[in-house]
C-alpha positions in Angstrom: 0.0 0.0 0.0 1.0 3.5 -0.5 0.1 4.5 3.0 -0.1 2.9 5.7 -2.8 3.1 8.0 -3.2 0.9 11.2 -6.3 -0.9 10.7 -8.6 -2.4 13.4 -6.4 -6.0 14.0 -3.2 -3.6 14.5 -5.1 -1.4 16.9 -5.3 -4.0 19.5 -2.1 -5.5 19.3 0.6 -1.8 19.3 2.2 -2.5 22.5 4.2 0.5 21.9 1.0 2.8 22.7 -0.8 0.7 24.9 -2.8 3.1 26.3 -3.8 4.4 23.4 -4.9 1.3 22.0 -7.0 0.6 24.9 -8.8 4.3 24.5 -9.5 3.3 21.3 -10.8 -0.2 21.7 -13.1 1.8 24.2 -14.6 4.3 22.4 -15.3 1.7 19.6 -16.6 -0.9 22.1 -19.1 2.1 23.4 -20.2 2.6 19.7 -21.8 -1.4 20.1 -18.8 -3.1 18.8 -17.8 -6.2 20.9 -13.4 -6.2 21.3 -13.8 -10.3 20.0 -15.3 -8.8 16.8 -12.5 -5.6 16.5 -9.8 -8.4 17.3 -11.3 -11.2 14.5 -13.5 -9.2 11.9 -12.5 -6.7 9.6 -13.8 -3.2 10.5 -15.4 -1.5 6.9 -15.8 2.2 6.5 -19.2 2.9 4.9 -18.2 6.4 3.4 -21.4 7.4 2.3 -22.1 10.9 0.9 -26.0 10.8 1.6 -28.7 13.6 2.7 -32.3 14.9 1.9 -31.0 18.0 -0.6 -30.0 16.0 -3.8 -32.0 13.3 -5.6 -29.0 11.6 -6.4 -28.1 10.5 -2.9 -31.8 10.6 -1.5 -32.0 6.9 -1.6 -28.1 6.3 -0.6 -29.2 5.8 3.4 -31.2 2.8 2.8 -28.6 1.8 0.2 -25.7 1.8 2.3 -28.1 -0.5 4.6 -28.1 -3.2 2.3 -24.1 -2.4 2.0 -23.8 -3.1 6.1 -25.7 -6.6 5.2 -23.0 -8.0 3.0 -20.3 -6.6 4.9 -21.5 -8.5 8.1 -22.7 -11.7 5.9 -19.4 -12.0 5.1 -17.8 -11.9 8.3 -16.8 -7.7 8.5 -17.9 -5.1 11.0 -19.4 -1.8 9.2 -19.3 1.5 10.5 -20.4 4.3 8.7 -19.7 7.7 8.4 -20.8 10.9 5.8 -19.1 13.4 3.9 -20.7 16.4 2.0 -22.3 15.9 -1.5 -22.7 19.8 -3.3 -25.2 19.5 -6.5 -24.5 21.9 -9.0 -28.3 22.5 -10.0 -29.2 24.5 -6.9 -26.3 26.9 -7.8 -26.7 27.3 -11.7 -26.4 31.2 -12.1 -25.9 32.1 -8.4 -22.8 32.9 -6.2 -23.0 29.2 -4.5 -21.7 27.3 -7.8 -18.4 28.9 -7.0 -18.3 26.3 -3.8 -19.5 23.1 -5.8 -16.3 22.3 -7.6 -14.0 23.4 -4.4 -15.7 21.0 -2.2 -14.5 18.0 -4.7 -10.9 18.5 -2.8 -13.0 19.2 0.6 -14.6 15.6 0.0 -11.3 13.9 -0.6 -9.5 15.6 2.4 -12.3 14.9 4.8 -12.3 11.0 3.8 -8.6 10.9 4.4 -9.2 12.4 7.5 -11.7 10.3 8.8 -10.0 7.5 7.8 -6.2 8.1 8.8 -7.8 9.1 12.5 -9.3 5.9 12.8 -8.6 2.6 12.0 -10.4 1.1 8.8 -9.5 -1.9 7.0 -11.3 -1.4 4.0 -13.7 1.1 2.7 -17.3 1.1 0.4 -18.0 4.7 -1.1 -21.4 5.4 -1.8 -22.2 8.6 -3.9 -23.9 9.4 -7.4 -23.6 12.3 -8.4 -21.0 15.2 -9.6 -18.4 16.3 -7.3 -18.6 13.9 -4.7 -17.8 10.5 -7.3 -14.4 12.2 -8.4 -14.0 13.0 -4.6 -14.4 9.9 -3.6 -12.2 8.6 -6.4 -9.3 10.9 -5.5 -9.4 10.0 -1.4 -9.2 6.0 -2.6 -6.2 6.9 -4.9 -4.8 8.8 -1.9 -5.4 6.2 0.9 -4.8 3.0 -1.0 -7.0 0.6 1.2 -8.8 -1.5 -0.5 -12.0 -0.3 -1.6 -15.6 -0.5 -3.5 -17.9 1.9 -4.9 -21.6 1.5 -4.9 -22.8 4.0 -7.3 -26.1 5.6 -6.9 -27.4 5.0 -10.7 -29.6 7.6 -12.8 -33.1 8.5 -11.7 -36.0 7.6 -14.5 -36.4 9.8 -16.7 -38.7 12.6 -16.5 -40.9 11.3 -19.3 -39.8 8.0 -21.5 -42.3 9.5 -23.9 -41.4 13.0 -24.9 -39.6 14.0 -28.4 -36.4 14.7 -27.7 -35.2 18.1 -28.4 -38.0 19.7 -28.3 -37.7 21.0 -24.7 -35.6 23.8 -23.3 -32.3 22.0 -20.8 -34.2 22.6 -17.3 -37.4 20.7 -18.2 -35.3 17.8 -19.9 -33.7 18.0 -16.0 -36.7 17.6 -14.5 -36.2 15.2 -11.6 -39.1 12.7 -10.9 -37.4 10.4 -8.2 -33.6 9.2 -7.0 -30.9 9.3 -8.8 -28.6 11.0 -11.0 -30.3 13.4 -13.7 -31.3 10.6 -16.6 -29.0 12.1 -19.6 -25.0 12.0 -20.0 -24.3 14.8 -17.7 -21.5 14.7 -15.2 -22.9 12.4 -12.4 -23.8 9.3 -14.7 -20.5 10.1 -17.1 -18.3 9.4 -13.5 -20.3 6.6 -12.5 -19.5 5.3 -15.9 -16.2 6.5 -15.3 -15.7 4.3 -12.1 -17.3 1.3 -13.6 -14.6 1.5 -17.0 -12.0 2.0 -14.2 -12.8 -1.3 -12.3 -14.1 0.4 -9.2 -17.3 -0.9 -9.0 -19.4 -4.2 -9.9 -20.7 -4.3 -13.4 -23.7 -2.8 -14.8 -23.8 -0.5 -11.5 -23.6 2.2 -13.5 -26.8 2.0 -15.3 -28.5 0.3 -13.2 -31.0 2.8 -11.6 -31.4 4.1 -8.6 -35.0 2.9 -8.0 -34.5 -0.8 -9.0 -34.0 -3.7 -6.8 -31.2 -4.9 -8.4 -29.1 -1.6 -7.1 -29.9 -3.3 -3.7 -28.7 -6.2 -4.5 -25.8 -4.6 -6.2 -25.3 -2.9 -2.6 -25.3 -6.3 -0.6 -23.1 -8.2 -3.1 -20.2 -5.1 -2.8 -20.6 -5.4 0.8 -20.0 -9.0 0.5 -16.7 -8.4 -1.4 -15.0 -6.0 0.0 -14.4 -8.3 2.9 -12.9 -10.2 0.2 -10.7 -7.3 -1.0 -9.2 -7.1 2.2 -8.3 -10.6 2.8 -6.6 -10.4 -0.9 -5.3 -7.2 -0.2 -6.5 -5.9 -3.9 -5.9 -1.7 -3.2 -7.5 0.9 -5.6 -3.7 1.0 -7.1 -3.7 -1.9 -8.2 -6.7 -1.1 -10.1 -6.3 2.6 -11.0 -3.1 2.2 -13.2 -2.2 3.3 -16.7 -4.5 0.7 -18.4 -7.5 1.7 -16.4 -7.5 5.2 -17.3 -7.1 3.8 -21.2 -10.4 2.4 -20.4 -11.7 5.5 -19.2 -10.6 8.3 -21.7 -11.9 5.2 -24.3 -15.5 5.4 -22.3 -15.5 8.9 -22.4 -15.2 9.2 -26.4 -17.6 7.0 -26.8 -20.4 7.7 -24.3 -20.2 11.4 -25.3 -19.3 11.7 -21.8 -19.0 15.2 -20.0 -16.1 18.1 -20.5 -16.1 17.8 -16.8 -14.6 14.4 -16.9 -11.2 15.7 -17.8 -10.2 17.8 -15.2 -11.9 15.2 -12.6 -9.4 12.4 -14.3 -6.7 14.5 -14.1 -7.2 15.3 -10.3 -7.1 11.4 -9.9 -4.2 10.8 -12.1 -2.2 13.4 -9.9 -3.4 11.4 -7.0 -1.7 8.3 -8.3 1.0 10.4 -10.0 0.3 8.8 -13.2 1.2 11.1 -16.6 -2.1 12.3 -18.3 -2.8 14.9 -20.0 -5.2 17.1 -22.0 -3.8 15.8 -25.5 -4.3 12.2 -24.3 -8.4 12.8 -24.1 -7.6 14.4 -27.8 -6.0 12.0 -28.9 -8.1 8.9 -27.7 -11.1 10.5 -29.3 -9.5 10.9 -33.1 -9.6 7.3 -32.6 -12.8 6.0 -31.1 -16.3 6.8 -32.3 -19.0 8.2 -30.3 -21.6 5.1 -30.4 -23.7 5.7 -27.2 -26.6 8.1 -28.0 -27.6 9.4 -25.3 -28.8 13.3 -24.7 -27.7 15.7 -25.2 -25.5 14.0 -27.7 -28.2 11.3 -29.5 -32.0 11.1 -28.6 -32.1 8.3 -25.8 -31.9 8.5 -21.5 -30.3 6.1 -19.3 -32.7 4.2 -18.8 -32.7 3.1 -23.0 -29.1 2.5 -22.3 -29.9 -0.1 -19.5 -32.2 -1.4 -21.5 -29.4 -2.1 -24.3 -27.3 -4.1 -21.9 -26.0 -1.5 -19.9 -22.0 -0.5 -20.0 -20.9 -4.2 -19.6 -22.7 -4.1 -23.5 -20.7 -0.6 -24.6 -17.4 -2.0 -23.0 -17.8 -5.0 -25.1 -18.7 -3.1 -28.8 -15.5 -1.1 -27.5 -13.4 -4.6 -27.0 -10.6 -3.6 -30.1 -10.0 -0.3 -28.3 -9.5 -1.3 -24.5 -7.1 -2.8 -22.1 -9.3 -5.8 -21.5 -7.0 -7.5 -19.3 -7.1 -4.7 -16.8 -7.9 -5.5 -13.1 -11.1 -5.0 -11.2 -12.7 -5.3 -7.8 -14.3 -8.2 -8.7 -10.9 -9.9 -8.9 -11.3 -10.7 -12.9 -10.4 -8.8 -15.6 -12.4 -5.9 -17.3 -13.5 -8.6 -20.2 -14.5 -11.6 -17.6 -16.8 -9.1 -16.1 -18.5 -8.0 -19.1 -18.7 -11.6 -21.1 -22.3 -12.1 -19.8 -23.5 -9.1 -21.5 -25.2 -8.6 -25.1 -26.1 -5.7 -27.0 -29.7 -5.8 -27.6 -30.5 -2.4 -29.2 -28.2 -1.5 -31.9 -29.3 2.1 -32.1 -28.7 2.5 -28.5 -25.5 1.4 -28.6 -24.1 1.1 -31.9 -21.6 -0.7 -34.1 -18.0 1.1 -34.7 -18.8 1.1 -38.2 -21.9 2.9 -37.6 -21.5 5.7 -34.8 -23.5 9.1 -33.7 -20.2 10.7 -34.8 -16.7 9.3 -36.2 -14.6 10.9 -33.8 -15.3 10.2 -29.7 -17.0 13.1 -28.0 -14.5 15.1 -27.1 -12.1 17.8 -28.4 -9.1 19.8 -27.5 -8.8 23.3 -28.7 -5.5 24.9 -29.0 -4.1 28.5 -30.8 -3.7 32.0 -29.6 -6.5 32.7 -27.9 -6.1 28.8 -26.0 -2.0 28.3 -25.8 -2.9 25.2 -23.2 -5.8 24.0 -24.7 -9.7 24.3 -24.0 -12.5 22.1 -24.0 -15.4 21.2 -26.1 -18.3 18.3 -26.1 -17.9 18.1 -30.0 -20.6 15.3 -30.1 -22.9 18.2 -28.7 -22.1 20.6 -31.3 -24.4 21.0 -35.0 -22.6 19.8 -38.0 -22.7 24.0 -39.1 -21.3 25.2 -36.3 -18.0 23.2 -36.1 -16.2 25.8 -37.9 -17.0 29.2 -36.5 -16.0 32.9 -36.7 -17.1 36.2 -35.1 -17.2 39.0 -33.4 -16.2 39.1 -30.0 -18.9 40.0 -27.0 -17.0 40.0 -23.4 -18.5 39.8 -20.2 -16.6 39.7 -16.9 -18.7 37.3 -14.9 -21.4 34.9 -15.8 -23.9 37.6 -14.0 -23.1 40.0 -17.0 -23.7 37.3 -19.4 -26.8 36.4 -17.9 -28.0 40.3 -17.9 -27.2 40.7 -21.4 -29.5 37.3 -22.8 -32.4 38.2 -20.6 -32.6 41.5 -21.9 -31.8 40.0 -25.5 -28.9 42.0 -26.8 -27.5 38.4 -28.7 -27.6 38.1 -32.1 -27.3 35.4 -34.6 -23.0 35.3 -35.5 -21.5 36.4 -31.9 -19.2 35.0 -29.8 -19.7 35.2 -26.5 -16.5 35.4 -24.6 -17.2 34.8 -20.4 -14.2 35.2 -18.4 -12.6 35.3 -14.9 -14.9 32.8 -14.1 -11.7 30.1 -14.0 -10.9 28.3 -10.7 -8.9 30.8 -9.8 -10.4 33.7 -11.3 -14.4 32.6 -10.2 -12.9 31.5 -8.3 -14.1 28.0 -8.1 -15.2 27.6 -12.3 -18.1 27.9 -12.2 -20.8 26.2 -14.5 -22.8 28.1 -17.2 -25.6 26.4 -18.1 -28.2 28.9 -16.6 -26.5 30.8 -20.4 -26.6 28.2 -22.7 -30.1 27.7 -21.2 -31.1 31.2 -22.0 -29.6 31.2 -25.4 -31.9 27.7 -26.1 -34.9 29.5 -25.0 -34.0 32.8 -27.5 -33.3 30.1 -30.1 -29.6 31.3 -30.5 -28.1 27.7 -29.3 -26.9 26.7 -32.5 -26.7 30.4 -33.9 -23.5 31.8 -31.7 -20.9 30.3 -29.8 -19.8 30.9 -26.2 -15.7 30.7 -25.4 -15.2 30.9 -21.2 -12.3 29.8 -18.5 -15.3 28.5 -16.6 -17.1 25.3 -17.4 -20.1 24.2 -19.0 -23.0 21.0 -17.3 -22.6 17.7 -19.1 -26.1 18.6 -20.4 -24.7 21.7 -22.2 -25.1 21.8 -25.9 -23.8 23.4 -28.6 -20.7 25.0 -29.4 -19.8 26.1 -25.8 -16.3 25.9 -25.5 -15.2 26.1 -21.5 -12.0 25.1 -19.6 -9.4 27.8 -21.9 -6.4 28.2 -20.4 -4.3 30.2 -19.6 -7.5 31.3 -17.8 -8.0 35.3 -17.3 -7.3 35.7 -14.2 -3.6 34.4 -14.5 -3.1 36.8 -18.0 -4.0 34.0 -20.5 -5.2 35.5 -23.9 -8.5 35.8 -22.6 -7.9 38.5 -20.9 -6.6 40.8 -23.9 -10.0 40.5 -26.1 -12.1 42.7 -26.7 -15.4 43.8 -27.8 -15.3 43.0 -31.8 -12.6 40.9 -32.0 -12.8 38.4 -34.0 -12.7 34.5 -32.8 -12.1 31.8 -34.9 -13.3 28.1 -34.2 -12.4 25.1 -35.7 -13.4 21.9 -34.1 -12.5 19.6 -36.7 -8.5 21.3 -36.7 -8.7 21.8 -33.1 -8.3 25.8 -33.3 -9.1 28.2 -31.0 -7.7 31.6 -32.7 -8.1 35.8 -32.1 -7.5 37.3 -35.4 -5.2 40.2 -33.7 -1.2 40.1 -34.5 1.1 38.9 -31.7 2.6 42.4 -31.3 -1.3 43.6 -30.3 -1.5 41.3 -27.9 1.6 41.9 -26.4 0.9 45.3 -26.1 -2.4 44.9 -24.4 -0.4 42.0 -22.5 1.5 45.3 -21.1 -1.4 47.4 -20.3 -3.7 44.9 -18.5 -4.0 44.8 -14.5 -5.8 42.1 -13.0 -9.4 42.6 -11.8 -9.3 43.6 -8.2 -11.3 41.4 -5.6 -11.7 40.5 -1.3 -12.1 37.1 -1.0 -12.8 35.3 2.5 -13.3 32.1 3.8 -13.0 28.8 1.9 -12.5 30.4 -1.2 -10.0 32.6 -0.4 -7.7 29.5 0.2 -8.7 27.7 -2.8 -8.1 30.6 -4.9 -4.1 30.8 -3.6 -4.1 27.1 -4.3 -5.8 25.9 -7.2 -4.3 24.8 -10.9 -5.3 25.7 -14.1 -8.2 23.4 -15.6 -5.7 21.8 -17.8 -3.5 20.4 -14.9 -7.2 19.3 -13.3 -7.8 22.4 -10.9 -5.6 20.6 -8.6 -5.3 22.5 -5.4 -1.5 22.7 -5.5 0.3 23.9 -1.7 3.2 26.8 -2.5 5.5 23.8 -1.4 4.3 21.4 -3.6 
């Protein structure tokens, strides 16, 4: 293991702190937990991120129930304890979405927390939704006990029967039940992301949040992580180079959130494993986009379990994965998806017949990006993959928001939102209260938006989020201005301002950064965080 971390068997037995050990032993025998069992059983962490403000994680109590029933079938103690869960639909357009993507790190350090002052041998995460999966991912990475996820799974959609793309973002959103929101957004692209990765039992990640078999699910990764600790299989010796293969692979083809890159390079900094923005680029010039699922194809979730769930993508993906790559289950990534058949080839289709040729995904770089920026090309019109026009800037997403309510857009602008990069924001926030707006004044596929922040995984269009250098720091962004004119092309990967270096430079010499007081949480983020492209990885001075 990476770490070490004295689990319960150990606690009992260091004579060098005696006393300690019998303080502890205490407290744990007070909580109902007889010394016989701390001394013979396993003790399992139930790290579960649930609470009555999200749908995703509404259900997670009586999930993690089922959870304590396999652990103790199998011969293990559970005890659990909670950690925060944000949802970045109570903040869109307000103030608060500058906290959701800061408490991703906030998750992470509190598990470790919990965890090194105490005395675990294994842990089961429970959480669905977007923040708190890569949270979770990263404080596994960083603790390296073994370890299962139970994912939460989508909620049904709002209505199987309604023509798709016909309805403005929020209603697609609406929620009628548990679960993560029932298109590819952010929470069900990182619970596919943790399934590709070997991190949880297969088909968990479609499986939905309001069907038995997710209890079942529950129960049987109780059951096994016992088993993990007796073999003493650790997240790293899951979540190596071949594993995040199989995850920039399932990204490309599920049409998978923007939001997944700087999650996966937060882990892969965890495990100090190289990955970078050129390696998403690169895996998507080679694997279609075959999962058609909104906002990138016409079907929900709940079509996709329907299909055969992941285990039925993984397998249509076979020629393009590491399929010998571990997993909790003990067997390799293609052992645990032989069961599983394709039965709806328009759900899920053939590489010779994809939603797109290229994976879902693309890189941007040129003068205006120097360090690339992000775009969910599987999202984006067939007209409006090449792109030029005249520059509209806006300061914060509350300008932007000002200028589509009163309707000052037009058909052929760019709409350029800055300092809203994790530094800048600080915290990057996500627009989709804009690209909202712009669908209901029927502009979506009319002008573009270019931004430092970042954009929901149900964002469409040709929103372009993540550019780096962000503002804040002096990128490019910072020295456009009104009129200017961008130039986007998605297919060449260019992100260009049509001004000469020499102008830039000059306005390079003239800018000041924005003034601000910052307090609080934020005020410590902001002196700590990376740039989107390193993963917004909050980075010590000492580091």
């Amino acid at each position: 293991m990476n770490k070490k971390v004295r689990n319960s068997k150990s606690l009992l037995k260091d004579t060098d702190r005696l006393a300690t050990a019998m303080v502890r032993a205490e407290m744990i025998k007070a909580c109902g937990v007889p010394l016989k069992d701390l001394e013979e059983r396993p003790l399992i962490g139930i790290v579960n991120s649930w609470n009555e403000l999200l749908p995703g994680h509404l259900h997670l109590r009586e999930v993690a129930r089922f959870v304590k029933d396999g652990v103790l079938m199998a011969g293990g103690v559970p005890l659990e304890f909670n950690t925060v869960a944000p949802c970045d639909g109570y903040s869109n357009g307000l103030d608060g979405m500058k906290y959701v993507l800061p408490m991703r790190d906030i998750i992470a350090d509190a598990i470790e927390t919990m965890t090194l002052a105490h005395c675990f041998d294994g842990l089961v995460f429970l959480s669905t939704c977007d923040k708190i999966v890569p949270g979770q991912l990263m404080a596994a990475a960083r603790l390296n006990l073994p370890a299962i996820f139970v994912t939460g799974g989508p909620m049904l959609p709002f209505n199987e029967f309604a023509p798709r793309g016909t309805l403005p973002i929020m209603s697609m959103l609406s929620c009628p039940g548990p679960g993560a929101c029932s298109g590819m957004g952010t929470a069900n692209s990182m619970q596919f992301i943790v399934e590709a990765m070997g991190m949880s039992l297969p088909n968990s990640a479609v499986t939905h949040a309001v069907h038995n078999q997710k209890y079942l699910m529950a129960k049987e990764s109780g059951k096994r992580i016992v088993a993990l600790v007796d073999e003493s299989l650790a997240p790293r010796d899951i979540l190596t180079p071949d594993a995040f293969h199989n995850a920039l692979v399932t990204t490309a083809a599920a049409g998978c959130s923007t939001n997944v890159t700087i999650h996966l390079l937060a882990l892969a900094y965890e495990l100090g494993i190289p990955l970078n923005l050129s390696d998403f680029d690169r895996i998507s010039k080679q694997v279609p986009h075959i999962l058609g699922v909104y906002p990138s194809g016409p079907f929900f979730l709940l079509d996709v379990y329907r299909a055969g769930g992941l285990p039925a993508l993984l397998n249509k993906l076979k020629s393009h994965l590491k399929n010998d790559a571990m997993t909790v289950t003990g067997k390799t990534l293609e052992e645990n998806n032989a069961p599983f058949n394709c039965v709806d080839d328009d759900v899920i289709r053939n590489l010779d017949n994809p939603y797109h040729p290229q994976g879902g995904i693309a890189v941007l770089k040129g003068s205006l990006s120097p360090t690339g920026a992000v775009v969910k090309s599987s999202g984006v019109p067939e007209n409006m993959t090449v792109f030029s026009g005249p520059a509209r800037i806006f300061d914060s997403e509350e300008q932007a928001i000002g200028a589509a309510l009163n309707k000052e857009f037009k058909a052929g602008d760019v709409i350029v939102i800055r300092y809203e990069g994790p530094k800048g924001g600080p915290g990057m926030r996500e627009l989709l209260t804009v690209t909202e707006l712009l669908f209901q004044l029927n502009l979506a596929d009319k002008v573009s938006l270019v931004t430092d922040g970042r954009f929901s995984g149900f964002s469409h269009g040709p929103a372009i989020g993540h550019v780096t250098p962000e503002a804040y720091n002096g990128g490019p962004l910072a020295l456009i201005r009104d009129g200017d004119i961008i130039k986007i092309d998605i297919p060449g990967r260019k992100l260009d301002v049509e001004l000469p270096a020499a102008e830039l430079e000059k306005r390079r010499a003239a800018w000041k950064r924005p003034a601000r007081t910052l307090t609080g949480h934020l005020r410590k983020y902001a002196a700590m965080v990376s740039e989107a492209n390193i993963g917004c990885v909050v980075m010590p001075a000492d580091a």
